[in-house]
C-alpha positions as CSV (number, residue, x, y, z in Angstrom):
1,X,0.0,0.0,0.0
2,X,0.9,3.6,-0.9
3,X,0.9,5.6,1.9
4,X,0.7,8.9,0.5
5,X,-2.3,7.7,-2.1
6,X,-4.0,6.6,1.2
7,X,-3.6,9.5,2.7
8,X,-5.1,11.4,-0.2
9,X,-7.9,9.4,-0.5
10,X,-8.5,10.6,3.1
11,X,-8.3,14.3,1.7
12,X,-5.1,14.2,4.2
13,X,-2.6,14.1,1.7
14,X,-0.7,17.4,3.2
15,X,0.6,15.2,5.6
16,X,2.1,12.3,2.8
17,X,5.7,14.1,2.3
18,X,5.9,14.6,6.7
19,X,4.8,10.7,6.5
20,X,7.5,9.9,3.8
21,X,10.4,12.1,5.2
22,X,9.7,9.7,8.5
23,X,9.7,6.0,7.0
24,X,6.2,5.6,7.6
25,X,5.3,2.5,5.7
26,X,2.3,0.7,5.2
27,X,3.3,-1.9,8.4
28,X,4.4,1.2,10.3
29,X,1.2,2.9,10.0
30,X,-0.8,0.5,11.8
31,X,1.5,1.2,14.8
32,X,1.1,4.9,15.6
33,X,-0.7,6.8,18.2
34,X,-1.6,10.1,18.7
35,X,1.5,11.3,20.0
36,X,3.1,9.6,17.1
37,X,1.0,12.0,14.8
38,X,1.7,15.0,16.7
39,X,5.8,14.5,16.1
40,X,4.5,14.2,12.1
41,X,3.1,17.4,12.3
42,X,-0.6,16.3,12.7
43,X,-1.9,19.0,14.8
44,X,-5.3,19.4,14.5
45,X,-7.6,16.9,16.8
46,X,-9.8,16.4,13.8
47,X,-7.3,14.9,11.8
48,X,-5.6,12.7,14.1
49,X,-9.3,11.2,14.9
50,X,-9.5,10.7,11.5
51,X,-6.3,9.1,10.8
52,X,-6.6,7.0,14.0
53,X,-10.0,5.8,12.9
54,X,-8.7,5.2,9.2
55,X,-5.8,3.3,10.4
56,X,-8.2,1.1,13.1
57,X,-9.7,0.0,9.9
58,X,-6.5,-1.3,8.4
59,X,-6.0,-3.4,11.6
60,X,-9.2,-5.1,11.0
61,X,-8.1,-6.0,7.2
């Protein structure tokens, strides 16, 4: 899986070259938390939801 199509087909995909730059791969993904987001430069609440919730559903895959 590409994660920066993913994230752009979350309407996130400011976030793909911050995700990229940090070695976040498909396997790594499914292993961040909040804080985790925050170092990426996820700052708004909304988002991190989002991505947390989004990445919850790859778990279950």
């Amino acid at each position: 899986m590409d994660v920066g199509s993913w994230l752009r087909s979350l309407g996130l995909g400011q976030y793909a070259a911050a995700f990229e730059d940090n070695a976040v791969d498909a396997e790594t993904l499914r292993e961040l938390t909040a804080e985790d987001l925050k170092e990426l430069g996820v700052t708004l609440v909304g988002h991190r939801r989002k991505l947390l919730a989004a990445m919850g559903n790859l778990a279950d895959r």
